[in-house]
gemmi code that builds the backbone of each chain (N, CA, C; Angstrom):
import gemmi

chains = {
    "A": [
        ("UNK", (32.770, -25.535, -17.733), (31.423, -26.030, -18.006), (30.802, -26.545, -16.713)),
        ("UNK", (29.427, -25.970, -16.417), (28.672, -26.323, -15.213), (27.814, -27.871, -15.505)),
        ("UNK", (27.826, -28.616, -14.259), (27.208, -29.547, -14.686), (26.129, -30.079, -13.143)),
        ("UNK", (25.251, -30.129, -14.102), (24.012, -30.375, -13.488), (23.305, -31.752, -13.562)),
        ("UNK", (22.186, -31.681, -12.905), (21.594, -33.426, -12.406), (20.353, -32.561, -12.150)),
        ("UNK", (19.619, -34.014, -12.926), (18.323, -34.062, -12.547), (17.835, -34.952, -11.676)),
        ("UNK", (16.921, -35.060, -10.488), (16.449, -35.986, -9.853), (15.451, -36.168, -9.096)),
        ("UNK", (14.795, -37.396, -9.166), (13.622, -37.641, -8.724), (13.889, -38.678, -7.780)),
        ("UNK", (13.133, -38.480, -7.354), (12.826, -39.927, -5.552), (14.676, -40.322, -5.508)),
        ("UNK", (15.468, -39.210, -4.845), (16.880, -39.651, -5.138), (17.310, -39.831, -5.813)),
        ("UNK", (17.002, -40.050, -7.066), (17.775, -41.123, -8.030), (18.127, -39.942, -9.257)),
        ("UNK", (19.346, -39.519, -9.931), (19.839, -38.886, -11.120), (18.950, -39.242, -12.374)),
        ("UNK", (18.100, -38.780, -12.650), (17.993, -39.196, -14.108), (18.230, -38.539, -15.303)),
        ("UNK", (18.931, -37.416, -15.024), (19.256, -36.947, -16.332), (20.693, -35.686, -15.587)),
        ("UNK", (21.211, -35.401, -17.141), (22.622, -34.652, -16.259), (22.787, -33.606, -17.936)),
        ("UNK", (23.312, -32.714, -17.315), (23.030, -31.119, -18.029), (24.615, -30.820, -18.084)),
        ("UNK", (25.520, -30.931, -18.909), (27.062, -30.357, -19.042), (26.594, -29.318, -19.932)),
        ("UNK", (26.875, -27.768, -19.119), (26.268, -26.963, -20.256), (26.898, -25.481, -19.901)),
        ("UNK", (27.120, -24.776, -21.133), (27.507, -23.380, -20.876), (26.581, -22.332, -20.676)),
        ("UNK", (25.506, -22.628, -20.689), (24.463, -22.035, -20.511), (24.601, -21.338, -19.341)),
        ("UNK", (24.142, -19.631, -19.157), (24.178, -18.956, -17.636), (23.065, -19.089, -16.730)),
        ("UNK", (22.202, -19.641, -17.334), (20.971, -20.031, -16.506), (20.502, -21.303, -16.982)),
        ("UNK", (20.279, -21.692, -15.695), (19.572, -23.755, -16.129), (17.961, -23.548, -15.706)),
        ("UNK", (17.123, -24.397, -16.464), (16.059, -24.608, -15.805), (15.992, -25.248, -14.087)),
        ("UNK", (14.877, -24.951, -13.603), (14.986, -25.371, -12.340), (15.170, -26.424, -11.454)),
        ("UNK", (14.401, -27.788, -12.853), (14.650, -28.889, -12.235), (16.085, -29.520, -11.983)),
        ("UNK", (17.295, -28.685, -12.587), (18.672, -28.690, -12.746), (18.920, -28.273, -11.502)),
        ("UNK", (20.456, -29.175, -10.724), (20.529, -29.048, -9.452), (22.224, -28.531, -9.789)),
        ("UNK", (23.170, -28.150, -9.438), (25.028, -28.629, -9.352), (24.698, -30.068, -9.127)),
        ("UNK", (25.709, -31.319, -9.463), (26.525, -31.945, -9.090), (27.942, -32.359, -9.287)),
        ("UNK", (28.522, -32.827, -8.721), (29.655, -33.186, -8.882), (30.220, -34.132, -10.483)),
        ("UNK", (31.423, -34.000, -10.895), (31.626, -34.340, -11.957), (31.918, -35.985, -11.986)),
        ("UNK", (31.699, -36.729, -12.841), (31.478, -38.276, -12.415), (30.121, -38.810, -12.364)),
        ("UNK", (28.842, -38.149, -11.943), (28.087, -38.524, -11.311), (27.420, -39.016, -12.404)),
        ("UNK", (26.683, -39.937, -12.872), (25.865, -40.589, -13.828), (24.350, -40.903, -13.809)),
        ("UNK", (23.769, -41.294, -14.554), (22.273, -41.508, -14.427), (22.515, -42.537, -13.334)),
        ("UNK", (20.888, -42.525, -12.774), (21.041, -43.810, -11.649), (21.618, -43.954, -10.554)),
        ("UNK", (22.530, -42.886, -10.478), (23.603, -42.657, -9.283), (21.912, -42.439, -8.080)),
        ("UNK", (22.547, -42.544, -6.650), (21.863, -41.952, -5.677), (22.006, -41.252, -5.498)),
        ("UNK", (21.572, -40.107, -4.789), (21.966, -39.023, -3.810), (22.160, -39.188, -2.214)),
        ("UNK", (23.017, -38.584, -1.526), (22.729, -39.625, -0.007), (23.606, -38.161, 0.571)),
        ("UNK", (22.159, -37.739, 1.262), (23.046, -36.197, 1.322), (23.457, -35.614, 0.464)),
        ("UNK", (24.688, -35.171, 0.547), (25.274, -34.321, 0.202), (26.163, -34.990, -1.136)),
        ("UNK", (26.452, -36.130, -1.066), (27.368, -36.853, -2.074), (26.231, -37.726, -3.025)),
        ("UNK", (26.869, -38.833, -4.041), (26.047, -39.611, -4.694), (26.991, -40.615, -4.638)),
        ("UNK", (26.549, -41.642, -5.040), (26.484, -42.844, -4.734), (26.209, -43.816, -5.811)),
        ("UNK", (27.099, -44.452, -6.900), (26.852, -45.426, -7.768), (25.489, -46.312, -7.523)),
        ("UNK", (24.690, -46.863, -8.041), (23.784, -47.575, -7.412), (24.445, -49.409, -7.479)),
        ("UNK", (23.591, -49.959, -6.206), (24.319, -51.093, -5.935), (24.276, -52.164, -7.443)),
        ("UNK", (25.280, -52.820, -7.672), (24.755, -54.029, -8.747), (24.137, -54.762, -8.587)),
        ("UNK", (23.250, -54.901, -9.875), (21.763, -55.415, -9.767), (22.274, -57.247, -9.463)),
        ("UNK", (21.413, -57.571, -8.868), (21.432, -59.335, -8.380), (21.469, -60.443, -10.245)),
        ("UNK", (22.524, -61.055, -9.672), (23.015, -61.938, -10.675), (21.418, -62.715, -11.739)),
        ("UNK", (21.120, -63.008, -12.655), (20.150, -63.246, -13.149), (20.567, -64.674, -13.720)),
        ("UNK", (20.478, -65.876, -13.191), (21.007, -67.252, -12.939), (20.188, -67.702, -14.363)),
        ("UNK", (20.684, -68.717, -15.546), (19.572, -68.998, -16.301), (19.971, -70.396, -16.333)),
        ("UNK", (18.351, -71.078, -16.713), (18.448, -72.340, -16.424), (20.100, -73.475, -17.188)),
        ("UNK", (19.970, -74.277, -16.981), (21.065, -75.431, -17.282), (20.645, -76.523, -18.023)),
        ("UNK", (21.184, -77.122, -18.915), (20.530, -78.390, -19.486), (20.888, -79.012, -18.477)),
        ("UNK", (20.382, -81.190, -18.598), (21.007, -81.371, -17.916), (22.552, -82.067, -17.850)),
        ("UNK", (23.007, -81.997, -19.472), (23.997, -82.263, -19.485), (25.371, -80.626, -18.809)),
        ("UNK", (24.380, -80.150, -19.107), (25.737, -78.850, -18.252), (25.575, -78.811, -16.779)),
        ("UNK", (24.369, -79.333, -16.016), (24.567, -79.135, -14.763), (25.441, -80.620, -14.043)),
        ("UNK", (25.341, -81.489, -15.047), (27.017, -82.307, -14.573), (27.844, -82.139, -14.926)),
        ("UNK", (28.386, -81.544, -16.175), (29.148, -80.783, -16.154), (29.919, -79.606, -14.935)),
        ("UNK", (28.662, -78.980, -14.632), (28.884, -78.297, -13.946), (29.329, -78.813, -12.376)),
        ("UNK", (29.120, -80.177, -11.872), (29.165, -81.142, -10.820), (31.062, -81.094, -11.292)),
        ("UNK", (31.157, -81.688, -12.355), (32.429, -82.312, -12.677), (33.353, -81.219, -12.913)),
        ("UNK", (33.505, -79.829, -13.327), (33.975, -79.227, -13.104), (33.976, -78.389, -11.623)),
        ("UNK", (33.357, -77.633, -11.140), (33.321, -76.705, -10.483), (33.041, -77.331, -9.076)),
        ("UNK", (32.182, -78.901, -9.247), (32.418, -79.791, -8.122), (33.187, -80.948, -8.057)),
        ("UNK", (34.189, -80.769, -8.424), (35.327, -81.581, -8.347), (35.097, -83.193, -8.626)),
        ("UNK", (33.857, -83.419, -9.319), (32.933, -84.992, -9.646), (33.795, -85.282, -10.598)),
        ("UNK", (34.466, -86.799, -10.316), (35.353, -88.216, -11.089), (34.000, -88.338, -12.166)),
        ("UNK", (34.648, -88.562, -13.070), (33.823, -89.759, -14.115), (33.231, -91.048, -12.821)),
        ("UNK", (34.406, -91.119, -12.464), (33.939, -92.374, -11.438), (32.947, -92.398, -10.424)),
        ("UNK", (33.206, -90.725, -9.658), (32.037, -90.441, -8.684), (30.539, -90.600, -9.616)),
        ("UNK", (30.897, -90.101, -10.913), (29.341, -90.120, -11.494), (28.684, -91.073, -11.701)),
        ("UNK", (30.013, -91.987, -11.797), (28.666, -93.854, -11.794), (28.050, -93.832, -10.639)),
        ("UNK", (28.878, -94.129, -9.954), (28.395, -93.864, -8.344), (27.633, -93.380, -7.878)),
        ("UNK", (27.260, -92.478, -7.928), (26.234, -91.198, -7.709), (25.246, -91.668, -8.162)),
        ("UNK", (25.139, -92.173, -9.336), (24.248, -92.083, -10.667), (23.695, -93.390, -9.660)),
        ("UNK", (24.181, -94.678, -9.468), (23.574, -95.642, -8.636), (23.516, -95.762, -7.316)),
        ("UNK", (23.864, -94.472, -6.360), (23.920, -95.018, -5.003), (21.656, -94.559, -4.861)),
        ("UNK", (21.747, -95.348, -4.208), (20.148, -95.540, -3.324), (19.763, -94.267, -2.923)),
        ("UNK", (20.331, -93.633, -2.385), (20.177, -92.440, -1.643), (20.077, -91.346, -2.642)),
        ("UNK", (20.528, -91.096, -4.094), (20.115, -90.229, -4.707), (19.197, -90.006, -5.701)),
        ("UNK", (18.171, -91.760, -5.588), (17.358, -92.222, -6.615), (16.497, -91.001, -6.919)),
        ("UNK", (15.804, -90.471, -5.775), (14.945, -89.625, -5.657), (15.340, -88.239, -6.847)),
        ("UNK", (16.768, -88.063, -6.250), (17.188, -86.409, -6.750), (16.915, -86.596, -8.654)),
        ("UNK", (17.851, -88.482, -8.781), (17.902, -88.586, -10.037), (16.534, -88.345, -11.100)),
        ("UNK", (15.438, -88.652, -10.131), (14.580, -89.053, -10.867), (13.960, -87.333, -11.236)),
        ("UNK", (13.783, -87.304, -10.457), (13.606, -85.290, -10.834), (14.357, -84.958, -11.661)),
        ("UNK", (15.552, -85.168, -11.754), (16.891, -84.636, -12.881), (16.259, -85.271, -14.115)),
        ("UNK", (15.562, -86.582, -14.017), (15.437, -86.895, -15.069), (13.899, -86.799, -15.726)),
        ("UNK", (13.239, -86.054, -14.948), (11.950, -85.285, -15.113), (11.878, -83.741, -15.490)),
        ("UNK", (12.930, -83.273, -15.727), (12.953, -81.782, -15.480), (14.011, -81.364, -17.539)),
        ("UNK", (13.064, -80.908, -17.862), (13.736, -80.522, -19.102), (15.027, -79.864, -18.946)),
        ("UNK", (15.050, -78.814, -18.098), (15.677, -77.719, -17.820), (15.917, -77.827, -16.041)),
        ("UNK", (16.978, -77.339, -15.552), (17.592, -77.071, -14.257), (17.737, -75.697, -13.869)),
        ("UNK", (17.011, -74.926, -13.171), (17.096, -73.716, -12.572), (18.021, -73.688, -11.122)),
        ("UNK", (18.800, -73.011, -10.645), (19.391, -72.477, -9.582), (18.453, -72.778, -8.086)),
        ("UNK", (17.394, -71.808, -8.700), (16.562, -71.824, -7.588), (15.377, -73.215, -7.716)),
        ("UNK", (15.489, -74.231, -8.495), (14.711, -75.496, -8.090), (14.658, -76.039, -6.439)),
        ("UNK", (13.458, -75.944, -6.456), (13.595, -76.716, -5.085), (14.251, -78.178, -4.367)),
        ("UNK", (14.760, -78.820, -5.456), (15.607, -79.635, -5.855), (16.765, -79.659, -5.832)),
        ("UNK", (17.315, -78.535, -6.501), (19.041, -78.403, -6.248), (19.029, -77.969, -5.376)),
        ("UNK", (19.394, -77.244, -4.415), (20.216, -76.976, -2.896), (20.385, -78.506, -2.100)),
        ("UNK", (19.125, -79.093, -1.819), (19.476, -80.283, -1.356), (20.638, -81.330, -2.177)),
        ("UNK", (19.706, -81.522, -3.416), (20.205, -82.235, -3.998), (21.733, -82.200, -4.150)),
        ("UNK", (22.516, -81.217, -4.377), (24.013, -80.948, -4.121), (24.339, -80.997, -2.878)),
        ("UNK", (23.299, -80.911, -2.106), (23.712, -81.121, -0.218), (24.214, -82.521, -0.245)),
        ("UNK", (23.157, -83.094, -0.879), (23.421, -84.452, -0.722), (24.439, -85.523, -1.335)),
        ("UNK", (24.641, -84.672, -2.856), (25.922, -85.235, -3.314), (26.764, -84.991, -2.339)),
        ("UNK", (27.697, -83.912, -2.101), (28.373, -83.026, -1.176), (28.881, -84.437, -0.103)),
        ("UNK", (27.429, -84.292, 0.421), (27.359, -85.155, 2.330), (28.458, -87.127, 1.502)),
        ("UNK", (27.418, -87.245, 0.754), (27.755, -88.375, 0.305), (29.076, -88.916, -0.573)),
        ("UNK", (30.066, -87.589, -0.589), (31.620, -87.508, -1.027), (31.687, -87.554, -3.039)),
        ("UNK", (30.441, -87.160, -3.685), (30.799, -86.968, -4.763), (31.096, -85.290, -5.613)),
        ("UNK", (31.076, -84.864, -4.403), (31.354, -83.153, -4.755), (32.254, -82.845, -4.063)),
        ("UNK", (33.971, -83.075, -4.108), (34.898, -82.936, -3.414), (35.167, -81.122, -2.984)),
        ("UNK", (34.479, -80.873, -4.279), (34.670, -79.086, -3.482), (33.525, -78.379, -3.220)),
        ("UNK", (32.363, -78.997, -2.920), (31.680, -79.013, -1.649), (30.494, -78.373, -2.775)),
        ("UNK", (29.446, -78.528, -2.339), (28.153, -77.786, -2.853), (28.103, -76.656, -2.944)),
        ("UNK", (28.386, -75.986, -2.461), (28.743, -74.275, -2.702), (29.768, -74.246, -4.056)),
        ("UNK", (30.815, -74.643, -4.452), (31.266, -74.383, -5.096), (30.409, -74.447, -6.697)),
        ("UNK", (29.380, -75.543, -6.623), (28.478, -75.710, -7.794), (27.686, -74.405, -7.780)),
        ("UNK", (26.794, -73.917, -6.694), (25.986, -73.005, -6.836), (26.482, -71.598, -7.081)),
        ("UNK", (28.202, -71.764, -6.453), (28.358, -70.276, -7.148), (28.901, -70.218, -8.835)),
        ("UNK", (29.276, -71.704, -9.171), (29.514, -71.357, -11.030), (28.191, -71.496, -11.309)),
        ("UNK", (27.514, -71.777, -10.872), (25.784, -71.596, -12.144), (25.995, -70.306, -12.925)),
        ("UNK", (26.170, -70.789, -14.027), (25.947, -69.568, -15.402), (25.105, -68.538, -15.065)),
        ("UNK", (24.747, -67.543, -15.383), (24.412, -66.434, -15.562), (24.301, -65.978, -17.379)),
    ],
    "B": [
        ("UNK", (37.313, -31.285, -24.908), (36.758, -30.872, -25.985), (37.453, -29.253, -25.499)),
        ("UNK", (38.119, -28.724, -27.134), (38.348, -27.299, -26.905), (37.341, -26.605, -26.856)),
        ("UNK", (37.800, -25.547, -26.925), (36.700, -24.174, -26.606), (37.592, -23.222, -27.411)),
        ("UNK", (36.783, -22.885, -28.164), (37.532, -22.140, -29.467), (36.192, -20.755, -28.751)),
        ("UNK", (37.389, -19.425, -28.931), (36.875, -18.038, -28.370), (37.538, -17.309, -29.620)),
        ("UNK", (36.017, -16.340, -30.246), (36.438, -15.876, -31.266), (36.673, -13.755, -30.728)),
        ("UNK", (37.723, -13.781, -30.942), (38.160, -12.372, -30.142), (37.113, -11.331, -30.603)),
        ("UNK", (37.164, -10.199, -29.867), (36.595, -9.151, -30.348), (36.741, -8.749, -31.603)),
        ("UNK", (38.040, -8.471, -31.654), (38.322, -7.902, -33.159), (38.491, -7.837, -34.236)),
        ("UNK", (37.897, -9.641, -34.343), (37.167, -9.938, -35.610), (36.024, -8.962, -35.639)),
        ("UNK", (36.272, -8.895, -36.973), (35.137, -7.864, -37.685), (33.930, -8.446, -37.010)),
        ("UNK", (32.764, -7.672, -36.850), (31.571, -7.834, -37.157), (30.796, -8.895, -36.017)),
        ("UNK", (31.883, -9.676, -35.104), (31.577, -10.885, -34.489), (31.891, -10.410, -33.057)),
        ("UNK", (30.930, -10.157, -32.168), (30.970, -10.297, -31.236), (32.257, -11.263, -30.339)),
        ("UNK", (32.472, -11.153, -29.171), (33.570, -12.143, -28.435), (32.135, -13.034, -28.101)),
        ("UNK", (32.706, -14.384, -28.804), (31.439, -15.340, -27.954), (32.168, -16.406, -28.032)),
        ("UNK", (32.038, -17.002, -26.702), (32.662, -18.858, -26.525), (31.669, -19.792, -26.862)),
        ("UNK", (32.046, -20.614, -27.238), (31.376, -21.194, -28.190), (32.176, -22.621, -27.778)),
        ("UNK", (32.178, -23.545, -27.453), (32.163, -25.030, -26.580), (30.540, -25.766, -26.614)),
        ("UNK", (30.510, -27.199, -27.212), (29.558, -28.465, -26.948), (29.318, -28.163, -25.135)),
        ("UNK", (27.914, -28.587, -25.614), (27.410, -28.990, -23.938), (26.354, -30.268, -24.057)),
        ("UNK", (26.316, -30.725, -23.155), (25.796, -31.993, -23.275), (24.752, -32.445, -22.187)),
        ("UNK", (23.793, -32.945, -22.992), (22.749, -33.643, -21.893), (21.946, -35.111, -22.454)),
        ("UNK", (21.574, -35.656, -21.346), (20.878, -36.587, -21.478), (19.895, -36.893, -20.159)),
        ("UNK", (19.122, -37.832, -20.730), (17.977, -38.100, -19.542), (16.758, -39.220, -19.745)),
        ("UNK", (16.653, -39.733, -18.710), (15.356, -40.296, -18.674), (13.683, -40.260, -18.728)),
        ("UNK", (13.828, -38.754, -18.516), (12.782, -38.017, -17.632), (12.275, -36.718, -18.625)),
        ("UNK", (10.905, -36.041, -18.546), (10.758, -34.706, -19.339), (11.784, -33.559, -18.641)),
        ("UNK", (12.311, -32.806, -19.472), (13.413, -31.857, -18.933), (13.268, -30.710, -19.843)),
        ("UNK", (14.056, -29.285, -18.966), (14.186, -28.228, -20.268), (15.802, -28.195, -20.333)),
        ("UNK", (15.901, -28.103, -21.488), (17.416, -28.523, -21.427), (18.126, -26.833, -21.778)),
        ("UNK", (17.333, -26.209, -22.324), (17.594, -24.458, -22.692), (16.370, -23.903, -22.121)),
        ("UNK", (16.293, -23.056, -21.194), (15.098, -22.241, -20.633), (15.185, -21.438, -22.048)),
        ("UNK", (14.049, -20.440, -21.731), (13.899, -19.416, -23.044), (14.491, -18.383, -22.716)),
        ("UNK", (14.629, -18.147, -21.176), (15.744, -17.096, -20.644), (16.720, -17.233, -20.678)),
        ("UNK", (17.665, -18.449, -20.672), (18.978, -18.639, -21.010), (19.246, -18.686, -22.226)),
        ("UNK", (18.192, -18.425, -22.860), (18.893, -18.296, -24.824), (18.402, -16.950, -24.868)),
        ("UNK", (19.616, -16.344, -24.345), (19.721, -14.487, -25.126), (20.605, -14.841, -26.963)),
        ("UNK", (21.061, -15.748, -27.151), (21.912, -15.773, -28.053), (21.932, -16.590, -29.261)),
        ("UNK", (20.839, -17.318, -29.013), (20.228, -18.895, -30.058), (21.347, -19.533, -29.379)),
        ("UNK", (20.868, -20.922, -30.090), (21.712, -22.588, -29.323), (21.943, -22.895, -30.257)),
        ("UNK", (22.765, -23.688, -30.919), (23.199, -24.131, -31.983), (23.111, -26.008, -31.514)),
        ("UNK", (21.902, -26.829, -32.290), (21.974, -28.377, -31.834), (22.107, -28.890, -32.818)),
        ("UNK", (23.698, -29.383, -32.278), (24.624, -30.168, -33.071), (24.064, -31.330, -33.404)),
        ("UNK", (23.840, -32.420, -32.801), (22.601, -33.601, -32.524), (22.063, -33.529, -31.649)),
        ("UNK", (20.658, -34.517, -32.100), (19.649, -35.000, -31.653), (19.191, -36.342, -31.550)),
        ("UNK", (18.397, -36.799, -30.234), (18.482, -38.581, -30.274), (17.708, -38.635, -29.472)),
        ("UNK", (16.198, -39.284, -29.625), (15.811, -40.108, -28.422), (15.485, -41.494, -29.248)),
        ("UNK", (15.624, -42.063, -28.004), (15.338, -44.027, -27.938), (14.443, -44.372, -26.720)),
        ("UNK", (13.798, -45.445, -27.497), (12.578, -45.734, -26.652), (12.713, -47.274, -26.546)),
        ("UNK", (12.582, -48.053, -25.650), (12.566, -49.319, -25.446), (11.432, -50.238, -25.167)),
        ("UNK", (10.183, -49.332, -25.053), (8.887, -50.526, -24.917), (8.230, -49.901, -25.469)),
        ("UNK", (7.261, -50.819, -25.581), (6.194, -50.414, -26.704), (4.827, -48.900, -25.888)),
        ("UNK", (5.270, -48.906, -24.947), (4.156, -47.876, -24.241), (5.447, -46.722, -23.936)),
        ("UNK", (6.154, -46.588, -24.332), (6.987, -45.233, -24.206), (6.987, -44.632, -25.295)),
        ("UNK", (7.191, -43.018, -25.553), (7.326, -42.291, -26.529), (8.120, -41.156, -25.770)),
        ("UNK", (8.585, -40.412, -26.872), (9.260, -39.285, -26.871), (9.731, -37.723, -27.112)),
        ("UNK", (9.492, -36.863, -27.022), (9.027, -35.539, -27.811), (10.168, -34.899, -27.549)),
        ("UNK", (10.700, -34.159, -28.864), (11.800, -32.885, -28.492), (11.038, -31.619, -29.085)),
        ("UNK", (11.168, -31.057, -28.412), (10.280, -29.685, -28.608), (11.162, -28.544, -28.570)),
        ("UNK", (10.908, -27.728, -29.557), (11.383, -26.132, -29.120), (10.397, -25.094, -29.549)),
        ("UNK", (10.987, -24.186, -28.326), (9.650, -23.409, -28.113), (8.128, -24.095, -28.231)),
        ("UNK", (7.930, -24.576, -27.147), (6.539, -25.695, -26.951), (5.751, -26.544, -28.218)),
        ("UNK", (6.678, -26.171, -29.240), (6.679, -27.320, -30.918), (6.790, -28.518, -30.446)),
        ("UNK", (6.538, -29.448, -31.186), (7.074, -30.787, -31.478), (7.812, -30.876, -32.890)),
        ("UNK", (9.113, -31.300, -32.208), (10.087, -30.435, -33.602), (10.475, -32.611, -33.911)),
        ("UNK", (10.603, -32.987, -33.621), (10.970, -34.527, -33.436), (10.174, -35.672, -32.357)),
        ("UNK", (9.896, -37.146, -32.776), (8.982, -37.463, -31.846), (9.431, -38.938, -32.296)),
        ("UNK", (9.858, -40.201, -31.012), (10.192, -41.111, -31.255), (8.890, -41.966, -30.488)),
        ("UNK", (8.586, -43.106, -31.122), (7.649, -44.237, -30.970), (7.109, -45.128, -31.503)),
        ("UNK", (6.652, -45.998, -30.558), (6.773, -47.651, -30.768), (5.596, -47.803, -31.828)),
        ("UNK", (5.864, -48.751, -33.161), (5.327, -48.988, -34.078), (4.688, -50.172, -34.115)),
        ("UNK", (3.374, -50.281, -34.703), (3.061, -52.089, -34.594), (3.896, -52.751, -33.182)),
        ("UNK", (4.380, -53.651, -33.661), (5.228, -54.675, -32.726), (6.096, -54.299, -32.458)),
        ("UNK", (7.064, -52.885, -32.996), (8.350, -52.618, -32.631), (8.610, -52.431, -31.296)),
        ("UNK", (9.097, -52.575, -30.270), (8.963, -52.585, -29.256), (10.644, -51.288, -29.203)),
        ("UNK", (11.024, -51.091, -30.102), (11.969, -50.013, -29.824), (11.873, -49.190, -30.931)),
        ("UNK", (12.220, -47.792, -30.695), (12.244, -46.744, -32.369), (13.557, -45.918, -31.315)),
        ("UNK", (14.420, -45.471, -32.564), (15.376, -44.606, -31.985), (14.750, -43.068, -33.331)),
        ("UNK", (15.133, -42.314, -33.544), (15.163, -40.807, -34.118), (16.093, -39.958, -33.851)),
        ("UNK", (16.632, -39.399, -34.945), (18.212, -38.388, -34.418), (17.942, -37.159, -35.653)),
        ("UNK", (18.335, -36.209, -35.119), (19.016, -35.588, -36.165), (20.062, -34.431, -36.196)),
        ("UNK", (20.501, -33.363, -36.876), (21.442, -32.583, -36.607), (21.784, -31.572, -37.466)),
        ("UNK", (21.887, -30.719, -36.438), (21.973, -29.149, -37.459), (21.240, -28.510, -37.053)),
        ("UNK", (20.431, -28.089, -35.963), (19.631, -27.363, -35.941), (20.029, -26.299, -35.081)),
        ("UNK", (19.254, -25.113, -35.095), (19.542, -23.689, -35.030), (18.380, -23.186, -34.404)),
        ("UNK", (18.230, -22.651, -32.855), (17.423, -22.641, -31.908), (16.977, -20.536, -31.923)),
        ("UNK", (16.335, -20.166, -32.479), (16.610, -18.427, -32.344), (16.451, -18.195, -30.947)),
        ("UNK", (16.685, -16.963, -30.283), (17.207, -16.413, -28.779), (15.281, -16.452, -28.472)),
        ("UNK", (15.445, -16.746, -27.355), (14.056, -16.565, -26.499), (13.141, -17.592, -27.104)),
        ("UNK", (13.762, -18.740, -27.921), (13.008, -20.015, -27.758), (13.458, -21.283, -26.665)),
        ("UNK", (12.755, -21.827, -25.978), (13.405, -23.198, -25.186), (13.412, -24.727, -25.971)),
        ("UNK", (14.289, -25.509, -25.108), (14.923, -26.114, -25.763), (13.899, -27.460, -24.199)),
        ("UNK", (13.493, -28.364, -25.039), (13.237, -29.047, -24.093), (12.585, -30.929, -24.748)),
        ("UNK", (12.962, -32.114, -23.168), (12.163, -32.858, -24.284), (10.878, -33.458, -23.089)),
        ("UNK", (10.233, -34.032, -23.941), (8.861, -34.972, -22.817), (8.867, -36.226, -22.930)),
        ("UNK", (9.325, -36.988, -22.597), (9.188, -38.298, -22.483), (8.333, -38.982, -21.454)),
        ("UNK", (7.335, -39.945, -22.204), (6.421, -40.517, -21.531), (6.541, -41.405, -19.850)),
        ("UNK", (7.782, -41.655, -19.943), (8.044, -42.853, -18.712), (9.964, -43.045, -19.259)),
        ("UNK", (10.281, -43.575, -18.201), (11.720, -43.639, -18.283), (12.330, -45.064, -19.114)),
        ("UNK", (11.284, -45.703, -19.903), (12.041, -46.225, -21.208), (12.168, -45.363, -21.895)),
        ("UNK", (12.420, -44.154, -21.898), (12.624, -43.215, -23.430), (13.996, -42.596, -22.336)),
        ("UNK", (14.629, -42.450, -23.639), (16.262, -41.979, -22.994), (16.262, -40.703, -24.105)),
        ("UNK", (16.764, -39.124, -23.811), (16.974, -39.045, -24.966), (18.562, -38.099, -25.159)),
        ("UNK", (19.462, -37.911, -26.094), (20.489, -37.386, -25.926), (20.594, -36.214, -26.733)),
        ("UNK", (21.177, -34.570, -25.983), (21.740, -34.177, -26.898), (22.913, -33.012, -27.072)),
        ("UNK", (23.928, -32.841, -28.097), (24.683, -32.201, -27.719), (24.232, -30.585, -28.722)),
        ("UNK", (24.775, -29.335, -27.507), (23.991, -28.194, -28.055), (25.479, -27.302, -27.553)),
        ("UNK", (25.336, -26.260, -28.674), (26.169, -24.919, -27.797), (25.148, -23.637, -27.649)),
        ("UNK", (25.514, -22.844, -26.842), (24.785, -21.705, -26.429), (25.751, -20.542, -26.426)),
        ("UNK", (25.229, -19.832, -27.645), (25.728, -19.365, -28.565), (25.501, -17.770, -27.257)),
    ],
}
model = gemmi.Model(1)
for chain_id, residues in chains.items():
    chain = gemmi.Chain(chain_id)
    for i, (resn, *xyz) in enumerate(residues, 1):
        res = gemmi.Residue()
        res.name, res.seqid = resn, gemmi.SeqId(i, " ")
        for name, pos in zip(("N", "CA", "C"), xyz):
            atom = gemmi.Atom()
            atom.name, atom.element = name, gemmi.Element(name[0])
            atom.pos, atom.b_iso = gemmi.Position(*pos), 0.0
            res.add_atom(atom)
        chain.add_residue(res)
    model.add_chain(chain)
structure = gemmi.Structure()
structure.add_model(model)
structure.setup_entities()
């Protein structure tokens, strides 16, 4: 069985496994494997890359959660935190914000700053890469 | 998938291979030219699916609209299938889909 690909601007969008002795024209050969969406790149194809993670917001009881797990935050660091001077600011946004997005202009620092200030023992990065999806 | 070959010397029956072939797509396509059916197609199933409300779908043979999937009121998806159908020699086999929310699938032999 011959198998064929259809494609436009590079990209596979349709694929022909067929006994047929003649294909229409927009039917090309390709190789077996090859799937919708695949690229073409030359001569071979090419899976297409995976699409970028789609982050969804956090209450804000899961994004301490998410501190206390994945950033290594004590019950104890969280009093702490919760009253040191220096994070009044972050708190007060946390506590203005229904919802917590990834990309808030708020969190990156704001975990910078836990982080700097020793209540995220496994460092701010480790929070931003468990954010749910 | 076998490929069942019915010999010559059955009575009355030509030697013809006879094996599923398969397609799918995003895009308008002919999936049987009218020149490649010296022999009719035999379509086992039929399927298109549509996912927004501004896509639709057409399976056509021989430039008919033999099946046609699309968005209803609010439905923002319609699928349509069916099966059994029997293509005579020097008709094509093809579908049109509006934009690449319409997917459509199908498996055929060429008889």
């Amino acid at each position: 069985m011959a198998i064929y690909g259809q494609i436009a601007d590079g990209v596979i969008i349709g694929i022909n496994k067929t006994r047929a002795k003649d294909v229409a024209p927009e039917w090309v050969p390709i190789p077996e494997g090859v799937q919708i969406g695949w690229i073409r790149d030359g001569d071979t194809y090419v899976a297409p890359p995976a699409p970028d993670p789609v982050y969804r917001a956090v209450t804000q009881v899961e994004f301490v959660r998410l501190c206390m797990g994945a950033g290594g935050m004590t019950t104890a660091m969280l009093v702490a935190c919760k009253n040191d001077a220096d994070m009044q600011a972050f708190w007060i946004m946390f506590d203005l914000a229904k919802e917590l997005n990834k990309a808030d202009p708020e969190i990156e620092p704001g975990l910078a700053a836990l982080a700097a200030l020793g209540y995220l023992p496994n460092g701010a990065q480790a929070v931003l890469d468990g954010w749910p999806v | 998938m076998g490929v069942v070959s019915y010999p010559a010397s059955t009575a009355g029956i030509p030697e013809t291979e006879i094996g599923a072939s398969y397609a799918s797509g995003t895009s308008s396509a002919t999936i049987v030219s009218a020149g490649a059916n010296t022999n009719g197609v035999r379509v086992s199933t039929v399927a298109i699916f549509i996912d927004t409300l501004t896509s639709d779908g057409e399976f056509k043979v021989d430039g008919d609209i033999i099946m046609k999937a699309a968005s209803f009121g609010n439905s923002a998806a319609g699928q349509v299938a069916m099966t059994g159908l029997f293509v005579p020699a020097g008709q094509a086999i093809a579908f049109t889909l509006s934009n690449s929310n319409a997917t459509y699938y199908i498996s055929y032999e060429v008889l």
